[in-house]
N, C-alpha and C positions, 0 to 999 in steps of 0.2 A: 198201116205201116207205110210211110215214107222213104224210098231210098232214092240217092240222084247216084248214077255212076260217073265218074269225072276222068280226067287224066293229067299225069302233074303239067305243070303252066299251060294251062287251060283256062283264056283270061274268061269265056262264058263261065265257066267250072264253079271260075268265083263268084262271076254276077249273080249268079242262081244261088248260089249257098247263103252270099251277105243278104237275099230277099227272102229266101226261103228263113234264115236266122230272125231277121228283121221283124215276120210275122207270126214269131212264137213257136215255129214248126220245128218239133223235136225231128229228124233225120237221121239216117246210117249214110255213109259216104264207103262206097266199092269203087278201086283202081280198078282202070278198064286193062290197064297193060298186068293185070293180074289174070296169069290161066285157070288158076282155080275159076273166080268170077266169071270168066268167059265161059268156062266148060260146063256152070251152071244155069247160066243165060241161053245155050245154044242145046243144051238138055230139056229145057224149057221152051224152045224153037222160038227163040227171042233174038233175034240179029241186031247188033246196035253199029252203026257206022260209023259214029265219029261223038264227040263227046260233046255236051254234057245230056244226060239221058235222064228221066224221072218218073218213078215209079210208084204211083198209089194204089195200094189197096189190089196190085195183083196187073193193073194197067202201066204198060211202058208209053212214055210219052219220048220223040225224038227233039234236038234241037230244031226242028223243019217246024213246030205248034209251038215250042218252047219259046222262039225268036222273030222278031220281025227284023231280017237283015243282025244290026247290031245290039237291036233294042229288045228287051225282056218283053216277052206278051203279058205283063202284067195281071189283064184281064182273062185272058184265060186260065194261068194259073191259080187266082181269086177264083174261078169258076171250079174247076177241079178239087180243089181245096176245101172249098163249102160244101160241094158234095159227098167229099168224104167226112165230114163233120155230122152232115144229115145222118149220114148211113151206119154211124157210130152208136 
């Protein structure tokens, strides 16, 4: 399972989703300024601080691995993504 958490005009929010789209990756998309999602997250002792957030397979990923500055970590997202593929 794939989830990215975003928040509206969030221009990462989109980067990530048109790349995540791009590579055939089915995702659920949770507003972060949504309480329910947060009170799940923080149930889960999952602290997210600012958006866009990604989630495989039970693993929260922050925009701080997600981003080089402004640019997608491409490669590590490719990296995370194969291995949920192996583990399938």
């Amino acid at each position: 399972m794939v989830t990215i958490y975003t928040t509206p005009n969030c221009p990462r929010c989109k980067m990530l989703k048109e790349w995540l789209r791009s590579k055939g990756v089915d995702f659920e998309e949770k507003n972060l300024d949504d309480s329910e999602v947060m009170a799940d997250l923080i149930v889960r002792n999952i602290y997210i601080l600012s958006a866009p957030a990604l989630e495989v397979d039970g693993k929260v990923y922050g925009e701080d691995v997600l981003f080089h500055s402004e640019t997608l970590n491409e490669e590590f997202l490719s990296k995370i993504l194969e291995e949920k593929a192996r583990n399938e």
